[in-house]
Structure formats: structure tokens, C-alpha cells
C-alpha positions as CSV (number, residue, x, y, z in Angstrom):
1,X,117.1,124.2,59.5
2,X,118.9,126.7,61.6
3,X,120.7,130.0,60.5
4,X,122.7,129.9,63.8
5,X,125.4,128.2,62.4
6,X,129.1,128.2,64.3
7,X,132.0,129.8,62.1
8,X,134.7,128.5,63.7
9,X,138.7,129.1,63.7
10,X,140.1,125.6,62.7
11,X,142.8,123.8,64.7
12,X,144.9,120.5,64.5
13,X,146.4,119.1,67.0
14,X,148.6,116.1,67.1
15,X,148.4,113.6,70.0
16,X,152.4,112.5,69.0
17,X,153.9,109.0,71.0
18,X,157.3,108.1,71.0
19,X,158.5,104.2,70.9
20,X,157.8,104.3,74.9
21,X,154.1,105.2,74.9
22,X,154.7,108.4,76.4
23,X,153.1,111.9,74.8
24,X,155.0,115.0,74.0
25,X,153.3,118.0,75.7
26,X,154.3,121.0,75.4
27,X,153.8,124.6,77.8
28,X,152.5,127.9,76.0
29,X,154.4,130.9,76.3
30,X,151.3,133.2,76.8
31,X,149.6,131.4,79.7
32,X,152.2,128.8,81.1
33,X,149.5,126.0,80.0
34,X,150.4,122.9,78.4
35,X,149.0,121.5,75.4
36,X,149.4,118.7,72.5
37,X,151.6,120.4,69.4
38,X,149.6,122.2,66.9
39,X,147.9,125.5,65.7
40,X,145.7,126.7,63.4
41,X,144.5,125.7,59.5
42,X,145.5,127.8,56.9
43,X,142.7,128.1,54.3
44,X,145.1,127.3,51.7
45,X,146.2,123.4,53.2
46,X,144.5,119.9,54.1
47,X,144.6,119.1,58.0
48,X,146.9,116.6,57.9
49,X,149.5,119.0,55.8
50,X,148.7,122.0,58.6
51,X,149.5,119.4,61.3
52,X,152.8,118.8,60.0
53,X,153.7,122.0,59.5
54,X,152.3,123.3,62.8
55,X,154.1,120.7,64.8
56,X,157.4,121.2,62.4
57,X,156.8,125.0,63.5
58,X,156.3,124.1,66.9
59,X,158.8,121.4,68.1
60,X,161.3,120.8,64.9
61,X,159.8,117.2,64.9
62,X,158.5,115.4,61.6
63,X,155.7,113.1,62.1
64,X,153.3,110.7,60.7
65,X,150.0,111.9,60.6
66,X,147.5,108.9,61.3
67,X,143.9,108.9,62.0
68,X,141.2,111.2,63.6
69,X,140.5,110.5,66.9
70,X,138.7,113.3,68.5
71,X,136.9,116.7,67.1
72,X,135.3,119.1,69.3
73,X,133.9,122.4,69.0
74,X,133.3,125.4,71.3
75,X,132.8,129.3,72.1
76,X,135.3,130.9,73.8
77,X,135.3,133.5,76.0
78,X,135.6,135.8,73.2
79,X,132.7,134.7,71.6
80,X,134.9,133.6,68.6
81,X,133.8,130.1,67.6
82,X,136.7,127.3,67.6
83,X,136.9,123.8,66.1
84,X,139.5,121.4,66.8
85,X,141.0,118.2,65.3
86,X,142.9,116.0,67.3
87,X,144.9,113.2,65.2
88,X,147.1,110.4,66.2
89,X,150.6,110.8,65.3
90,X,154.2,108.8,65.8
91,X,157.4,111.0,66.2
92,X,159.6,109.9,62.7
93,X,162.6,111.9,63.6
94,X,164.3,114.7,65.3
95,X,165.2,116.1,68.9
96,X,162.9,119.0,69.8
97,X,163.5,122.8,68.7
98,X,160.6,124.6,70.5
99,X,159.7,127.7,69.0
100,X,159.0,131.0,71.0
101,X,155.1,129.9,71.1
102,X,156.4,127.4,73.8
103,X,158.8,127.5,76.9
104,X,159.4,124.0,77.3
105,X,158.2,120.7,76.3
106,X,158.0,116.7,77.9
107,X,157.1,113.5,76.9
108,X,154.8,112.2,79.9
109,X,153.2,108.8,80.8
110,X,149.2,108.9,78.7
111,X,147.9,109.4,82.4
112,X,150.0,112.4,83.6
113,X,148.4,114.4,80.7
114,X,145.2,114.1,83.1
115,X,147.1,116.4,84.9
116,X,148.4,119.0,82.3
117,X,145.9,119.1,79.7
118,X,142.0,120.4,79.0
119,X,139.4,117.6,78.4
120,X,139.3,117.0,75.1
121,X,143.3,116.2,74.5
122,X,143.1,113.9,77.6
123,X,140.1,112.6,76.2
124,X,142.1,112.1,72.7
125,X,145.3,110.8,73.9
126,X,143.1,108.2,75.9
127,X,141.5,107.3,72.6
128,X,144.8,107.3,70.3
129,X,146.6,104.8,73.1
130,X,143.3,103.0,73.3
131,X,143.5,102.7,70.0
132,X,147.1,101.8,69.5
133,X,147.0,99.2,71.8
134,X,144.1,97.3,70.2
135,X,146.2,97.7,66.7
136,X,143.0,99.6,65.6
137,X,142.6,103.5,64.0
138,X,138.6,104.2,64.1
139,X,137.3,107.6,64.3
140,X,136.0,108.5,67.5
141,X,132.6,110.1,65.6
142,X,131.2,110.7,69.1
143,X,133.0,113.6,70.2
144,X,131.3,116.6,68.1
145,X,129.5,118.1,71.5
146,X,130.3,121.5,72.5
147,X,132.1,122.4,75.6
């Protein structure tokens, strides 16, 4: 047994698809980076329940809240330790209201976020349409590697 255990800030991101398949991404207002919608768990809520409100926050958008599909964890450059859950979600209503955390938002074709996003929420928006179009929801249990 180790004592080197990570503490980790935890995160929930929503990988959120619109009747057309394509992905809402949105661009940070610190960095100009884009990202899938979400933020960071408060001790005091479940995941899904912080993923709602996050992307309510975020974007103005309800949503439904489906399954895991990716979690990954990692040190940043910080050294602050980071944990992130990435869930499958479909828009249930709303036009966007992006907050002042973001400067603008799209919904994108799954393969263009290849070109805006960081590995793991390409790798699970690959997985949630994946998923989606095989009518199935299973955990991705496989992604818990540090990057």
C-alpha cells in the first residue's frame, strides 16, 4: 500500500449532442482554449447534480445527464492534482447564454473537436458518439491513466 496518494480537485464535464450529432464546445475566457461545458464539484453535490448546474452556469442550457464515459486524472503544472469526469449528455432545452467564463461557443461535427480539444474530451466525445450510435451506455473503465 502506498501513502502517495493523489488529492485531486474534481471536475465534470458534459460531452452535450444536439439532435444533429454535433457537440457544443465552448472557448475559455482566460486562455482562448476550447473545452466541453463544465467546472468543478462542490463538496456538498453528486456529479451528475454539479454537471447540471455547471453547464446551467456555463451555457443557460438544461440537460440530461447520461452515463460515464471517460475519467482521467493528472498533475498539473502547478503540482495541484486534478480528476475529471466526462459524461454523456443531450441538450433538453434552451438557446445558449454563455457566462463571462467563456467568449463564445459552437456546436461542431464529433471530428472537428480533434481539432479544438485536449485528449481526453476528444477521447470522450469519441466514446459518447461511439456509444450512441450502437444504442449502448457502458462505462469506458479504461481510461483512469494519468496524463
Amino acid at each position: 500500500m502506498t501513502d502517495d496518494l493523489l488529492r485531486a480537485t474534481v471536475s465534470v464535464r458534459g460531452v452535450i449532442h444536439n439532435a444533429d450529432g454535433h457537440i457544443l464546445v465552448v472557448q475559455r475566457s482566460t486562455d482562448q482554449d476550447w473545452e466541453l461545458p463544465g467546472g468543478r464539484l462542490s463538496r456538498d453535490e453528486s456529479p451528475r447534480q454539479g454537471l447540471r448546474r455547471e453547464i446551467h452556469e456555463e451555457t443557460g442550457l438544461d440537460v440530461e445527464v447520461a452515463e460515464i464515459v471517460k475519467a482521467n486524472s493528472w498533475v498539473n503544472t502547478a503540482d495541484e492534482g486534478r480528476f475529471a469526469v466526462h459524461y454523456d449528455c443531450g441538450q433538453t432545452d434552451g438557446s445558449i447564454e454563455l457566462s463571462d467564463e467563456h467568449v463564445d461557443s459552437k456546436w461542431v461535427r464529433p471530428e472537428k473537436t480533434e481539432q479544438l480539444l485536449c485528449e481526453p474530451q476528444i477521447a470522450a466525445v469519441h466514446i459518447a458518439m461511439t456509444e450512441s450510435a450502437a444504442g449502448s451506455r457502458a462505462i469506458d473503465r479504461s481510461s483512469l491513466a494519468s496524463n
